[in-house]
C-alpha positions in Angstrom: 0.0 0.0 0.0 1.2 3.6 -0.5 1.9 5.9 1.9 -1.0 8.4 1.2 -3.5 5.0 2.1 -1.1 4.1 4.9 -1.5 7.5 6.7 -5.7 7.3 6.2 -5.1 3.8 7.8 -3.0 5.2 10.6 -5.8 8.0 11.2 -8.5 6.0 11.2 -7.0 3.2 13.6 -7.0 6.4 16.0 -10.5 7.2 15.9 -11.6 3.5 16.2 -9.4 2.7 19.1 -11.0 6.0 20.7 -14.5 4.9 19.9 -13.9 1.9 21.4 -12.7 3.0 24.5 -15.5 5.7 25.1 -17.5 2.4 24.6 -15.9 1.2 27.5 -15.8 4.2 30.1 -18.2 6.2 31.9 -19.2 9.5 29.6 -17.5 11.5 32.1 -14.0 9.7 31.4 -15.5 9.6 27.7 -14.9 12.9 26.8 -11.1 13.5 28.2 -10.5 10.6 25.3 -9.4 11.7 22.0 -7.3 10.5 18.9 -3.8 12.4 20.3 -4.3 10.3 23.8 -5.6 7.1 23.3 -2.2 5.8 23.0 -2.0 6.0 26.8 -4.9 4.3 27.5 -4.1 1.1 25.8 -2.0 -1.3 26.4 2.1 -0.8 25.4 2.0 -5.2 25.1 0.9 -5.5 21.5 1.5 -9.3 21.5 0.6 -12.2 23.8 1.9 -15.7 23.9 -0.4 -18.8 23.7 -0.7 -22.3 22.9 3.4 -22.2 21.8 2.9 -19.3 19.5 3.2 -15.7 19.7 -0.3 -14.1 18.7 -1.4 -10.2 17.9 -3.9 -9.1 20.9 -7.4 -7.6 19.9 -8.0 -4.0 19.5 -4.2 -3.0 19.6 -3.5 -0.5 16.9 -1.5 -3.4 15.1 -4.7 -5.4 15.0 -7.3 -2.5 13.8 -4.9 -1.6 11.4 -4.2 -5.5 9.9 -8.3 -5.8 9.5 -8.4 -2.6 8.2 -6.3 -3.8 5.6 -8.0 -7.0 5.1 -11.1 -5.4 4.7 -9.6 -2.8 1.9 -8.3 -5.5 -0.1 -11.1 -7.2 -0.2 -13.5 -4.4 -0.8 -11.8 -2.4 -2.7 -14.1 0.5 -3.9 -14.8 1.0 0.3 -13.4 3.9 1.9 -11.3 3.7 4.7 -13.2 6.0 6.5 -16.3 3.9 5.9 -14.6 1.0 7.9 -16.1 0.6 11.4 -15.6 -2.0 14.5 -18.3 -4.0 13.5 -16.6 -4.7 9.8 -13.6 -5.4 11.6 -15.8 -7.7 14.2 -17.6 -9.2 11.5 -14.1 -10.1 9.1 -12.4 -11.6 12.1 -11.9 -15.5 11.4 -12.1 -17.9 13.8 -9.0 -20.6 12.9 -9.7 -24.0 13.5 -8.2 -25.6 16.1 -5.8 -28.5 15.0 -7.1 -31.9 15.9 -3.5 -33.3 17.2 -4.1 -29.8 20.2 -7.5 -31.2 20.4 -6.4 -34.7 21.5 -3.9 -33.1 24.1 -6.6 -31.3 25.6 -8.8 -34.6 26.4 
């Protein structure tokens, strides 16, 4: 992708992580959110380790901004700016878990 899309998608990562933490807090704490500060109220830990593999944790800007991407490619003639959390929600796939992990489990 070029850098002109890149810095939409950077932008854009911003105000969804910030609608998605109003979502979270109380209005009050609602409003002191905004795109040049919700850096601070997320996580620095992007990644998380589980089941022997290193995995990209949900609603870090790494992960809005991967779906994002996804959802572009496969939609081409969509804005960026068009892109909300349910899209992302909704393009998330589930991966199947492999049956040799399923037989540890049991």
């Amino acid at each position: 992708m070029n850098q002109k899309i890149m810095k939409e998608i950077e932008r854009h990562t911003k105000k969804l992580l910030v609608e998605w933490i109003q979502s979270l807090v109380p209005e009050e704490e609602a409003e002191k959110i905004n795109t040049r500060n919700v850096i601070e109220f997320i996580p620095k830990q992007v990644h998380y380790y589980a089941n022997q593999r290193v995995s990209l944790s949900s609603y870090s800007p790494k992960w809005i901004k991967k779906y994002i991407k996804i959802i572009k490619k496969n939609k081409e003639n969509m804005n960026i700016s068009d892109i909300t959390l349910q899209d992302i929600l909704n393009e998330q796939v589930v991966q199947p878990v492999e049956l040799s992990d399923a037989e540890e489990w049991s």
